[in-house]
N, C-alpha and C positions, 0 to 999 in steps of 0.2 A: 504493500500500500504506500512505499514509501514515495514523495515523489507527484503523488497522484491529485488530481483535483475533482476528486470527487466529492460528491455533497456533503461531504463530513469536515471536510478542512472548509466552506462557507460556513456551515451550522456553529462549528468549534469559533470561526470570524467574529460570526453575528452574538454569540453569547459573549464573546471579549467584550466587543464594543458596548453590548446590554449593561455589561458588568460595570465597563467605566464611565456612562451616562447617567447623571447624577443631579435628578431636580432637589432644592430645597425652596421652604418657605419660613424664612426670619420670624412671622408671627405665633409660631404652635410648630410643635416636634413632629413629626412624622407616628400618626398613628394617636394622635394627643386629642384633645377638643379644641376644635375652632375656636377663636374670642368671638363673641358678641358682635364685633363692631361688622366683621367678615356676612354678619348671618341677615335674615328678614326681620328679625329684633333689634337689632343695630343700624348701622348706617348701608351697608348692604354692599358695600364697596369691596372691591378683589383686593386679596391680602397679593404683597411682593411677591413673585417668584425670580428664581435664579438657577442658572444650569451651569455647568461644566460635562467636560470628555464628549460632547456629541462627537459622532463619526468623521472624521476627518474630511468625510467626500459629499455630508448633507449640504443639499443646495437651499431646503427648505424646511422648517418646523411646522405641525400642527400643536393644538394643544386641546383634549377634551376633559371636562369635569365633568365627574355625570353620580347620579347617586344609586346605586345597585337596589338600595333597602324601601324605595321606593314602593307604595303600594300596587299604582297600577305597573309598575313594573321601571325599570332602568329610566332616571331622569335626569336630562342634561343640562347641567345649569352655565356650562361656558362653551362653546365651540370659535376656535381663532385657527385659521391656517393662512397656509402661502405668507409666513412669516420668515423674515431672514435670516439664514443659516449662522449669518454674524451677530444675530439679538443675542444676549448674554441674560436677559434678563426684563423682565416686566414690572412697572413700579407701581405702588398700594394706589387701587382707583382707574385702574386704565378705562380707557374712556373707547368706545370702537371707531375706528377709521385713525387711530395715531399709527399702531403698525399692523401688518399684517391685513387678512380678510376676515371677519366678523360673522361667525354663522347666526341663525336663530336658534334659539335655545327653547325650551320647552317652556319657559313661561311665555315662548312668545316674542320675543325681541333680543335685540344684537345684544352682545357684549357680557358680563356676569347677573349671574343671579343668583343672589348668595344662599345658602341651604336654610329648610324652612317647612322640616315635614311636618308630617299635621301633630300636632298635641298629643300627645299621650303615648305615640305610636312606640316609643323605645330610642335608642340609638340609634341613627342614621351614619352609613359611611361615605365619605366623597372621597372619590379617584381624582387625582389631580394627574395625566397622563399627557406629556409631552415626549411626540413621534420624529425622528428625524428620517428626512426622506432622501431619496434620489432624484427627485423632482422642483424644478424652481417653482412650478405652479400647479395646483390639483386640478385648473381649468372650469371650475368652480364661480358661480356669480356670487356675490353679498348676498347673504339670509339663508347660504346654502342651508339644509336639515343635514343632520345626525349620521342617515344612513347613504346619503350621498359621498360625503366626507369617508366614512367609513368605507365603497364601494371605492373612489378614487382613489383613495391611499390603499389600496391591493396594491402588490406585489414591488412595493416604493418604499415601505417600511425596512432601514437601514438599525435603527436602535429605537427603545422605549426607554426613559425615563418618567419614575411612579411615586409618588408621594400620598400619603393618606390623612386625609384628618376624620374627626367623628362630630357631630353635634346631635343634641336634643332638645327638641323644646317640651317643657313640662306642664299639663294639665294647670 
């Protein structure tokens, strides 16, 4: 096998690269509660983010938040692609049309919607999941949906970086 470029030396590639793709968010630890200020009790505004090691060859980022625990099922509360392989980072409040394209998100409009399950329901988790691609652009108009973004980033996904927070709101 030595030698060979068979699907094993990509796959072995692509988990390097996974491995050294590395989202954080200054506001809450990975895996922590949201503050307030992030959520629909608060000011409602997107906490920082910051990245390092994407793929040396991505020409462009996506980025989706979406909440798994969701009643009627997986709900999105941020979608941003065709963002700059050189952005290093997003700052607390991005507003949509600063960078990148601005999907709709399930409550309905561009840009974040901060978490906001219904009362009582338990903990909720948010994916904060930024994708580096092989693509400068997903071809994609403003207000793209979920599974569009999802469908265009087939087989262009170079790395994942994953960050989790939890919130609840309480009866």
């Amino acid at each position: 096998m030595r030698g060979t470029a068979g699907p094993n030396r990509w796959t072995n590639r692509a988990l390097y690269w996974s491995m050294a793709f590395k989202l954080t968010i200054p506001a809450f630890a990975d895996g922590a509660q949201i503050p307030k200020l992030h959520t629909c009790e608060g000011a409602d505004i997107s906490p920082s983010l910051e990245w390092t090691g994407e793929p040396a060859n991505a020409q462009s980022l996506t980025l989706v938040v979406d909440d798994p625990d969701a009643p009627a099922g997986t709900w999105n509360h941020w979608l941003l692609f065709d963002l700059s392989a050189a952005v290093r980072s997003l700052a607390q409040g991005y507003k949509p049309g600063k960078l990148g394209i601005s999907g709709t998100n399930d409550f309905g409009r561009p840009g974040y919607g901060g978490p906001c399950p219904p009362k009582g329901h338990g903990p909720h988790r948010y994916f904060f999941k930024l994708y580096a691609l092989d693509v400068l652009s997903l071809g994609l108009q403003p207000g793209a949906r979920r599974p569009d973004i999802d469908k265009a980033m087939r087989g262009h996904i170079l790395g994942e970086a994953q960050y989790m927070g939890r919130y609840e709101r309480i009866s």
